[in-house]
C-alpha positions as CSV (number, residue, x, y, z in Angstrom):
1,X,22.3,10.1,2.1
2,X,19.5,9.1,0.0
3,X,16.0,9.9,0.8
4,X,13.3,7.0,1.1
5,X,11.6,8.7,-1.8
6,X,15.0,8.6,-3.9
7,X,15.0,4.5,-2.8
8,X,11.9,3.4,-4.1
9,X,11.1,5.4,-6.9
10,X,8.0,6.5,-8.7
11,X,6.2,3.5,-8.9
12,X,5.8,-0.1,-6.3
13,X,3.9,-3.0,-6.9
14,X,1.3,-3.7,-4.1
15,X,0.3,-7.7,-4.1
16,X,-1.4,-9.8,-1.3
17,X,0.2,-12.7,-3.3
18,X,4.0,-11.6,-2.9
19,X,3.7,-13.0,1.0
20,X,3.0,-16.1,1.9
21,X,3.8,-18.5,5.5
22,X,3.7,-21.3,2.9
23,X,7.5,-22.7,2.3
24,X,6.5,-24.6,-0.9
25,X,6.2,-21.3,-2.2
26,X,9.3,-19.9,-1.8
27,X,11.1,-20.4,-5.1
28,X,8.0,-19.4,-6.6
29,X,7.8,-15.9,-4.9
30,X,11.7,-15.6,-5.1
31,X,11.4,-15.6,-9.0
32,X,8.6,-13.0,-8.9
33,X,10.4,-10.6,-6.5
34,X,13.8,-11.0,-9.0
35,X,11.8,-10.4,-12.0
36,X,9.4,-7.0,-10.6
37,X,13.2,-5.7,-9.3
38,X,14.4,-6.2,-13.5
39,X,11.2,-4.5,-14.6
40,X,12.3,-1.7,-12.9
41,X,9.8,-0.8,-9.9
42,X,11.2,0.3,-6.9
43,X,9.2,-1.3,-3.9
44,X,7.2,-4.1,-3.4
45,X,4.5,-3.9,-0.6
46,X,2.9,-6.6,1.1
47,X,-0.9,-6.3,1.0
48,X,-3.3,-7.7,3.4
49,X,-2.4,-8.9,7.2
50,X,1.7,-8.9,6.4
51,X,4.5,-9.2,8.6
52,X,7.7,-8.0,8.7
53,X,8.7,-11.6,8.7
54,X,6.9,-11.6,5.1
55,X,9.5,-9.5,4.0
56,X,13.1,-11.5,4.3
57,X,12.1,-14.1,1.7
58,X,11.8,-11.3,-0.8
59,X,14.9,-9.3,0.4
60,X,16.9,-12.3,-0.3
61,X,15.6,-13.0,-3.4
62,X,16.4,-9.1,-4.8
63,X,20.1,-7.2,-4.3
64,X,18.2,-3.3,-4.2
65,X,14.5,-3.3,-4.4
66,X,12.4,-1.9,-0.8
67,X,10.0,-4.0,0.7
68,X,7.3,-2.9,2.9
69,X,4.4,-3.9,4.9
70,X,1.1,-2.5,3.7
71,X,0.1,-3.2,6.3
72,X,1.1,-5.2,9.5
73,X,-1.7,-4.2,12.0
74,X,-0.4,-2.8,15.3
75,X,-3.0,-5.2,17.0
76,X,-1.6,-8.7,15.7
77,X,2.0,-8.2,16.7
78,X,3.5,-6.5,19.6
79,X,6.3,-3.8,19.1
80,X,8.3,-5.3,20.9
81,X,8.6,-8.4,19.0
82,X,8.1,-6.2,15.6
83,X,11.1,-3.9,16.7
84,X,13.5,-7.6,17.1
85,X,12.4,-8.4,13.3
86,X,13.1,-5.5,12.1
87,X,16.4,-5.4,13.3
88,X,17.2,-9.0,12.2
89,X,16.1,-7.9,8.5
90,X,18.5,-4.5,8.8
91,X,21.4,-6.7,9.8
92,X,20.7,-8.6,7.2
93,X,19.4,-6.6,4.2
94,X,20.2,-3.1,5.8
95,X,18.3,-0.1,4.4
96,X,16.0,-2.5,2.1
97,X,12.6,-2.7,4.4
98,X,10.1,-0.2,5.2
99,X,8.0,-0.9,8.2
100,X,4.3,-0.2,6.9
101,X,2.1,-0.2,10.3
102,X,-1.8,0.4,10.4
103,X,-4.6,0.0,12.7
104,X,-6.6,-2.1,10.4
105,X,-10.1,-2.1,11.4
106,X,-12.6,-2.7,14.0
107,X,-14.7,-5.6,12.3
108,X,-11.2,-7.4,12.2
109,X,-9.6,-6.9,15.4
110,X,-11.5,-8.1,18.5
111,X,-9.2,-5.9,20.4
112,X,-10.0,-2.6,18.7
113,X,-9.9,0.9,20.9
114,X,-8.7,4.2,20.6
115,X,-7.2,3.7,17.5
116,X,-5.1,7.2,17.1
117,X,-4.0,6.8,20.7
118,X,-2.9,2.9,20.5
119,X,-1.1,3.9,17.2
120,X,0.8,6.6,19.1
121,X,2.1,4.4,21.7
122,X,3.0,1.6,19.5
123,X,5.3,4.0,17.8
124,X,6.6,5.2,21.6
125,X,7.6,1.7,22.0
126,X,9.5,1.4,18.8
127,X,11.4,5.0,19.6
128,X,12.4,3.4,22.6
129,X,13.4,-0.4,21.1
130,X,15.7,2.0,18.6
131,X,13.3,1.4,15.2
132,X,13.8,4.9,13.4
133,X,10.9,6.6,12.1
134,X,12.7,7.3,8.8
135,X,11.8,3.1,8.6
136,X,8.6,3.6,8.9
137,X,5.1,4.4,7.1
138,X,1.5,4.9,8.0
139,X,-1.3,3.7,6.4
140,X,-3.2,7.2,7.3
141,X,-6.2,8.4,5.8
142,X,-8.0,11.2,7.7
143,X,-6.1,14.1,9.1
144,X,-5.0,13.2,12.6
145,X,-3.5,10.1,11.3
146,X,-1.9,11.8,8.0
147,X,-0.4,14.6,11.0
148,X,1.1,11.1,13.1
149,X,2.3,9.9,9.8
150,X,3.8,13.6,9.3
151,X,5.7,13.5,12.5
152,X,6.5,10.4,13.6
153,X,7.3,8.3,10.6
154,X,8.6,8.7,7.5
155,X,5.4,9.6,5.7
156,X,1.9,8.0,4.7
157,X,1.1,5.3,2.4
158,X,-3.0,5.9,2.2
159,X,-5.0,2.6,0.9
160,X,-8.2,2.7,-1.6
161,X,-7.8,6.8,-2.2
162,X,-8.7,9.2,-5.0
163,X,-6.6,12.1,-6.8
164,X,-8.6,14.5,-4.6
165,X,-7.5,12.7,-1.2
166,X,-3.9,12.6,-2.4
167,X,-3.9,16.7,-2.6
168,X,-5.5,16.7,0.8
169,X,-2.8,14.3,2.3
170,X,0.2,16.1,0.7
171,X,-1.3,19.5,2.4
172,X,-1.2,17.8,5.5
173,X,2.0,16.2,5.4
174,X,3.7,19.4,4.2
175,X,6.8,19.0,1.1
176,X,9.2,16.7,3.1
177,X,7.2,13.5,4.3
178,X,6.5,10.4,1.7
179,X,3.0,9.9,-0.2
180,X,2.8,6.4,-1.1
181,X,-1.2,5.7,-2.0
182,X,-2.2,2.6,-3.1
183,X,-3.7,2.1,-6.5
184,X,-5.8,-0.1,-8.2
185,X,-5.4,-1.0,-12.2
186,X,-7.6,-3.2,-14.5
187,X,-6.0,-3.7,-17.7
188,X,-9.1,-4.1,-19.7
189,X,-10.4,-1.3,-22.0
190,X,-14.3,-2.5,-22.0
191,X,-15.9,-0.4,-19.7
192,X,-18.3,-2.9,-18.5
193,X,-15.9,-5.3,-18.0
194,X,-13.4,-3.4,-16.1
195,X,-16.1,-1.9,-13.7
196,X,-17.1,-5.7,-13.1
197,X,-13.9,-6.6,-12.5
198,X,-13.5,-3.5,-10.3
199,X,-16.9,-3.8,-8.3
200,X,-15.7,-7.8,-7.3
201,X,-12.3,-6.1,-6.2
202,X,-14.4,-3.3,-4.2
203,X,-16.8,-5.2,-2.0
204,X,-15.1,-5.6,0.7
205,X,-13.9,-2.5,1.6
206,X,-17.9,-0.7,1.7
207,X,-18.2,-2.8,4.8
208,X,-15.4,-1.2,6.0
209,X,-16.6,2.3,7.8
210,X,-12.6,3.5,7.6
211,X,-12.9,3.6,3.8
212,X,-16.5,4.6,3.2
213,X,-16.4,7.4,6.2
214,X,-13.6,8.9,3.8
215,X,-15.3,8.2,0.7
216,X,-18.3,10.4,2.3
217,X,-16.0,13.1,3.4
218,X,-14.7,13.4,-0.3
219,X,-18.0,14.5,-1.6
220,X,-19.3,11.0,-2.3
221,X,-23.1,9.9,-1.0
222,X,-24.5,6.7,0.3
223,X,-26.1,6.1,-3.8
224,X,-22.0,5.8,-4.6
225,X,-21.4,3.4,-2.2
226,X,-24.6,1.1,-3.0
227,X,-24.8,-1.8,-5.4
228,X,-21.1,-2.4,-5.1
229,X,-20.0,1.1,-5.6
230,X,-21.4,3.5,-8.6
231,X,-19.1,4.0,-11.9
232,X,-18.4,7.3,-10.4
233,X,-16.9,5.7,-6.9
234,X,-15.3,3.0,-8.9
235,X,-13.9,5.7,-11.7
236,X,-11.9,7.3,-9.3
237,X,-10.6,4.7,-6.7
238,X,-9.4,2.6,-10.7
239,X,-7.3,2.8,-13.3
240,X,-8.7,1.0,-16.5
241,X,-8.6,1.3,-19.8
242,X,-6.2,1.7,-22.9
243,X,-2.5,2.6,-21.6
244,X,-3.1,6.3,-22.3
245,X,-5.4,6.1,-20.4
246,X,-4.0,4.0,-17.5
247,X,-0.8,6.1,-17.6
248,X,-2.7,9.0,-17.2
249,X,-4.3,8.2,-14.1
250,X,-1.2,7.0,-12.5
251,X,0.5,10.4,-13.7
252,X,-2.5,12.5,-11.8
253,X,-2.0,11.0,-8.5
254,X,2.2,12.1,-8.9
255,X,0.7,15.7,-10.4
256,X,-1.8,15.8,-7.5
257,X,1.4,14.9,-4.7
258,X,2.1,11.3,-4.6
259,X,6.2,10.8,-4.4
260,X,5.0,6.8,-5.6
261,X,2.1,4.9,-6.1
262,X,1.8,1.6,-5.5
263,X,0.0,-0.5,-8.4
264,X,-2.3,-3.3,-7.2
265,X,-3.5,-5.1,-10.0
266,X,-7.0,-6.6,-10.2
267,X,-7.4,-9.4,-12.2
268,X,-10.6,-11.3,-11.1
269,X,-8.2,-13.8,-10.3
270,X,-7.7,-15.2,-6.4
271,X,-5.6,-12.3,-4.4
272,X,-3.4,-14.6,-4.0
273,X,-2.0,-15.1,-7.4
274,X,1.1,-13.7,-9.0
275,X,-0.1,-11.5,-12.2
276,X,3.1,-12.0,-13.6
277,X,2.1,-10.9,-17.1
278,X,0.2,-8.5,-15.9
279,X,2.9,-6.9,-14.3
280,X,5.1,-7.1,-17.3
281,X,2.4,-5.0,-19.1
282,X,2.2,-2.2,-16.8
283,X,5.7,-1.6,-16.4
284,X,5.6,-1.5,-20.0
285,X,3.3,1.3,-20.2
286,X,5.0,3.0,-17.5
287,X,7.8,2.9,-19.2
């Protein structure tokens, strides 16, 4: 039997855009779903708030490409209603989805507490609705999370990380679980344009004490995470630059113990849009 790592490959493409509760939109997300599966990636995630019910119009669309969640928070849908979805999509596209779960964070979810704790339960409650934890990811970034990740799902699919954090998180996990991060590309080679474009992309996440409490831990100071982040910060949470050099950064998270990374592209462009060319152009590259 194959392995989740065997299924999806070395590289995923991580989009807010690919879901949408917006019907008109269906065709127009079908195409892009059928087009990433010919370029050859092996996994589409779901950024933002996703569901698992995100998922089925781009399972439909595809005939072997996963889909995941990345991430649906634990605090906006019950397990028990998550566990009926996910069975409805593996009756229907059995195998495809990966159930990517989170805890989001506490500026976004009035009903924030515990988080390790409420995680661990909401997994209990899937264990006992018959969800396997081979079907399911973590967004996990410090240690006790990384260890749930480790032993209760499948592996870990860390948002917004470095190279360093991605050696860290494969010591934790040990050799067998899945290290998915999430990584960010600007295809521009100007420096100063693609730290502009990156620093737009970054704001909103050094509000966000989950990712700057791990920046800190990595050796970063408060001077990296003022102004919009420093070109140091932003140099290692990006890829930018000529394809060497893009390809080389994608390479080191692999070297450093990522199974996959999943390529968010920045544009400047609203979050929700399909970078379509884009897309074409890094799986070029990739090759």
């Amino acid at each position: 039997m194959s392995t989740v790592q065997d299924r999806i490959g070395r590289y995923g493409i991580w989009s807010v855009g690919l879901r949408s509760d917006d019907p008109s939109r269906r065709v127009e997300l079908a195409e892009a779903a059928a087009e990433l599966e010919e370029l050859g990636y092996g996994a589409l995630w779901l950024g933002g708030s996703s569901a698992v019910g995100h998922a089925e119009p781009l399972l439909a669309a595809t005939g072997r490409i996963t889909v995941g969640t990345s991430i649906q928070s634990i605090w906006q849908h019950t397990a028990a209603d998550t566990a009926v979805r996910f069975a409805e999509l593996e009756r229907d596209h059995a195998g495809r989805f990966l159930l990517g779960l989170g805890v989001s964070h506490a500026k976004l979810a009035s009903q924030y507490r515990r988080p390790l704790a409420a995680l661990a339960a909401y997994l209990d409650e899937l264990d006992a609705a018959g969800v396997p934890a081979e079907r399911r990811v973590l967004a996990a970034l410090g240690p006790k999370n990384l260890e749930l990740a480790r032993d209760r799902a499948a592996g870990a699919i860390p948002y917004l990380t470095t190279v360093e954090h991605t050696a860290e998180a494969r010591r934790t996990l040990g050799g067998a679980a899945l290290l998915a991060p999430e990584l960010k590309v600007v295809l521009e080679t100007d420096p100063a344009r693609a730290r502009e474009l990156a620093r737009g992309a970054l704001a909103v996440y050094l509000g966000l004490p989950n990712y700057t409490n791990t920046f800190l831990r990595l050796g970063f100071t408060e001077d990296d995470l003022a102004g919009g982040g420093s070109d140091r910060l932003l140099d290692a949470v990006f890829a930018w630059g000529d394809e060497d050099r893009i390809r080389e950064r994608v390479e080191s998270y692999l070297k450093a113990g990522a199974d996959h990374v999943a390529l968010q592209v920045v544009t400047g462009r609203d979050r929700e849009d399909l970078p379509r060319e884009e897309w074409r152009r890094l799986a070029s590259l990739l090759g």
